[in-house]
C-alpha positions in Angstrom: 53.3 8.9 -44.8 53.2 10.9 -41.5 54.2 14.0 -41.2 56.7 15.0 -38.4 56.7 18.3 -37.0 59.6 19.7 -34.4 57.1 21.8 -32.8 53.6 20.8 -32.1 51.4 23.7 -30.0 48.6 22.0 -28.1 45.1 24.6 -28.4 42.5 24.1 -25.5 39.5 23.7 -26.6 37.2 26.6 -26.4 34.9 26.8 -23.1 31.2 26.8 -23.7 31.2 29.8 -21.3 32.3 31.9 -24.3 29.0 32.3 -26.2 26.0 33.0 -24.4 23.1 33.7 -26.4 21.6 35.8 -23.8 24.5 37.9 -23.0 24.7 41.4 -24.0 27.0 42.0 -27.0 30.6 43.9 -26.6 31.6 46.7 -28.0 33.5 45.2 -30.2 30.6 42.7 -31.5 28.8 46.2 -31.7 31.6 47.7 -34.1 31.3 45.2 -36.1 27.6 45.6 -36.2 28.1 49.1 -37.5 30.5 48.0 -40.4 28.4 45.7 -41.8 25.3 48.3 -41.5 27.6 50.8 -43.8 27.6 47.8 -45.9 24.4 46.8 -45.8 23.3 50.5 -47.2 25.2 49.5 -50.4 24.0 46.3 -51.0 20.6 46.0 -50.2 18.1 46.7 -53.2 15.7 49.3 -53.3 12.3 48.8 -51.3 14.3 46.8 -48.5 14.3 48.2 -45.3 17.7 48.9 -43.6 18.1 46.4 -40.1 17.8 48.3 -37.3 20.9 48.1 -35.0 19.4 49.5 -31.9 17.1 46.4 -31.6 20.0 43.9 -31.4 20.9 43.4 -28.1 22.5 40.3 -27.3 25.0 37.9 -29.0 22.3 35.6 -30.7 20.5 38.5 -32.4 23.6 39.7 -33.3 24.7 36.4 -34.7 22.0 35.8 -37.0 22.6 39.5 -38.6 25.9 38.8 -39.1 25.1 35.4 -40.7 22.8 37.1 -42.7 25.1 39.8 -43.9 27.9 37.6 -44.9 25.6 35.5 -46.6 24.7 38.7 -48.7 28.8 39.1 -49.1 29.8 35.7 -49.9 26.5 33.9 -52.0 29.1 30.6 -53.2 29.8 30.3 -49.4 26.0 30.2 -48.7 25.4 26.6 -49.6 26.8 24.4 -47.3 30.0 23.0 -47.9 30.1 19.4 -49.1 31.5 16.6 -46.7 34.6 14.8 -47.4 35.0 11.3 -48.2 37.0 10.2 -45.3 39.4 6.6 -46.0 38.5 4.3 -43.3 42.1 3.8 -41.3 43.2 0.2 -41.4 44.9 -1.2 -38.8 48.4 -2.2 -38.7 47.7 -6.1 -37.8 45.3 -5.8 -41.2 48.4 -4.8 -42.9 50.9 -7.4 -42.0 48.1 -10.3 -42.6 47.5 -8.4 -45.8 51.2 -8.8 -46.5 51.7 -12.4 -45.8 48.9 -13.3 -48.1 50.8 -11.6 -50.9 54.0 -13.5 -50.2 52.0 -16.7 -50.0 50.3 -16.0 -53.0 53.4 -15.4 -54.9 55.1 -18.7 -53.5 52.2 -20.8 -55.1 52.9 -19.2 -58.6 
């Protein structure tokens, strides 16, 4: 059964302009950076050495230290995330020739 909605909002699709691995991070990417250090302080163990945010520069570095801090966050979201079993869509001409065989079936017994 389909779902009908009054209001449907149409989202454009996100350019590829908007991450650059080479580009030099904001300052909000930055902020960020400086939560997740405070963090970092009380979870890593002792002996590990803290990640040094004035050596990341640009959005990729920046990227894989976040991706490592969640990681450190979230361990049940670090294992990727099993695909679902999608139902093949059957067509509708499928479904009425699926139909008549039924009634023809049931007019032989």
């Amino acid at each position: 059964m389909d779902k009908k909605y009054k209001l449907v909002q149409k989202v454009p699709k996100t350019p590829k302009s908007a991450y650059n691995h080479h580009r030099f991070i904001s300052s909000l990417i930055h902020h960020q950076l400086k939560h997740f250090n405070e963090l970092e302080k009380s979870l890593l163990k002792a002996g590990k050495k803290l990640t040094d945010l004035s050596r990341i520069k640009t959005e990729l570095h920046a990227s894989k230290y976040l991706k490592k801090m969640t990681a450190l966050l979230h361990p049940q979201g670090v294992e990727k995330p099993q695909k679902t079993v999608r139902r093949k869509k059957v067509r509708k001409a499928a479904k009425v020739r699926a139909k008549s065989k039924q009634v023809k079936r049931r007019r032989r017994a």
